[in-house]
ZAMARGU-4260 file (C-alpha; in steps of 0.2 Angstrom, whole numbers, plus 5000, padded with zeros to 4 digits):
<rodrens>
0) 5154/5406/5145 | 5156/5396/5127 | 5168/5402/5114 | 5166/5392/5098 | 5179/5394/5085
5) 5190/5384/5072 | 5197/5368/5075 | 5217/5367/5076 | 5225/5346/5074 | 5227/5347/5092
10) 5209/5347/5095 | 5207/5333/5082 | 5207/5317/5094 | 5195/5327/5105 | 5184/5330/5091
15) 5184/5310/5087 | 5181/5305/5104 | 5167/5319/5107 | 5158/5312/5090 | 5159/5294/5092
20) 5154/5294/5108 | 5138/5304/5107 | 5134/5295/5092 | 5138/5276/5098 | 5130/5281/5117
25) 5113/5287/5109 | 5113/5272/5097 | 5111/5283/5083 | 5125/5276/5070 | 5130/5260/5065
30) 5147/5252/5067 | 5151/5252/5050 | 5150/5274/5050 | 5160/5274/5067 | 5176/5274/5057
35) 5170/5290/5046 | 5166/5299/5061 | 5183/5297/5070 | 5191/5301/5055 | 5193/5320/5058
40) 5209/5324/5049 | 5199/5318/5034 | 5184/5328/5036 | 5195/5343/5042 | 5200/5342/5021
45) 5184/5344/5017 | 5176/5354/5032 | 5177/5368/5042 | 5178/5361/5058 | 5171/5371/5073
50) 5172/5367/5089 | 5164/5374/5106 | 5175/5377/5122 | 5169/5379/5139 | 5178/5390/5153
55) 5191/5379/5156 | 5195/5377/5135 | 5188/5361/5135 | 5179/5355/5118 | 5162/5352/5124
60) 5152/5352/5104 | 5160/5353/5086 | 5152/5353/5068 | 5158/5351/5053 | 5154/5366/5040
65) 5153/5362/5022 | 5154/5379/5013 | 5159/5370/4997 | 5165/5351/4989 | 5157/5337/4989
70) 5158/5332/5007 | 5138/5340/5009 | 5134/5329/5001 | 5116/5334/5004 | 5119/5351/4994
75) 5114/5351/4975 | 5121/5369/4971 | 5136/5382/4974 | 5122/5392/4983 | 5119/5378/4998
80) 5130/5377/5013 | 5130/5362/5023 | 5137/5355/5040 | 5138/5338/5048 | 5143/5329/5063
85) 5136/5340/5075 | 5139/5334/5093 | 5138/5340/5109 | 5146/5334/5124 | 5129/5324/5134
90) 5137/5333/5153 | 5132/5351/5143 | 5115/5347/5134 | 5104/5360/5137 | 5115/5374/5138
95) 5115/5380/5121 | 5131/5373/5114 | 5120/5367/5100 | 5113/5380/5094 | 5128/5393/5098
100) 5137/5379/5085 | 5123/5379/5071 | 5121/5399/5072 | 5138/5400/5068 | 5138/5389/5055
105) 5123/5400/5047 | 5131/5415/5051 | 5147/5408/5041 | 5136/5404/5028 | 5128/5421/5025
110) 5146/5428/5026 | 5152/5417/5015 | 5139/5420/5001 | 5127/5406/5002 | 5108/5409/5001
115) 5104/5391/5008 | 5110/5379/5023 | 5105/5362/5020 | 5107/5347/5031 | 5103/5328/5032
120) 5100/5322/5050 | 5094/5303/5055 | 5075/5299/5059 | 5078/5295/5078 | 5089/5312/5080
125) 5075/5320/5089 | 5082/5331/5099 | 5093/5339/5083 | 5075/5340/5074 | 5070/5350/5089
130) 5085/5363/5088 | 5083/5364/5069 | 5064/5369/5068 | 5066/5380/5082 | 5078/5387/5072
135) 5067/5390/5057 | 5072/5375/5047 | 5060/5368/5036 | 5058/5349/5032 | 5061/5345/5013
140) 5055/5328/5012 | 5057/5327/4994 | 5076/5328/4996 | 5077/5314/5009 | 5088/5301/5004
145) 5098/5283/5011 | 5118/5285/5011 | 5114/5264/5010 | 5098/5253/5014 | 5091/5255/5031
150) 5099/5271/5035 | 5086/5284/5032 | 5091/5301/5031 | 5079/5316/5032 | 5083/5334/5024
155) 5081/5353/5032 | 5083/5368/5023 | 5085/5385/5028 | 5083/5400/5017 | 5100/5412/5025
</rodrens>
């Protein structure tokens, strides 16, 4: 059983430790972003951070929803939604914590007006590409950009 809901500060140093983490052990960041993804408090200004809780209440995967703001930074208009930092726990892959956490994020979305849920994801982030096609997510290369040189970031789109 998973319950995902909102974040509370108590969850923050969770939340850091869960991103960092996944994202150092896989390799997938470099040490200069570490800091921005242990940096909950700040995206929780920005975001609306979700988390997902196992049996027990333990966080086992979190995202940050963008409804609005310029933390998206991917979304070019009011009618895009966004999230970021999606992690999930590597003791729970494969369970559906993942995609329980991106449905509610669309399901947010849609509730919350949005016609659109954009995201920006890393080349070698395979696995997320997986989840998001199987999702109906749609590559829109033409929107791919570099936060900075070397780090290339592809875009999804999915029409809510």
């Amino acid at each position: 059983m998973l319950t995902i809901d909102r974040a509370v500060p108590a969850d923050f140093p969770r939340i850091a430790e869960l991103t960092v983490g996944v994202y150092e052990g896989e390799d997938l960041v470099s040490p200069e972003y570490v800091p921005q993804l242990a940096d909950v408090a700040g995206r929780a200004d920005r975001a609306e951070l979700l988390v997902a809780r196992d049996v027990t209440g333990r966080i086992v995967g979190s995202v940050a929803l963008v409804l609005a703001g310029d933390f998206g930074e991917v979304t070019r208009s009011p009618d895009e939604a966004a999230f970021r930092m999606l992690a999930v726990d590597a003791d729970v892959r494969g369970q559906g914590v993942g995609e329980a956490l991106v449905r509610t994020c669309l399901d947010r979305a849609r509730a919350a007006g949005r016609a659109w849920m954009v995201l920006s994801t890393g080349e070698r982030m395979t696995a997320a590409h997986r989840l998001y096609e199987r999702l109906g997510f749609q590559r829109v290369p033409e929107r791919d950009w570099a936060p900075r040189p070397g780090v290339d970031l592809r875009v999804y789109a999915l029409q809510l």
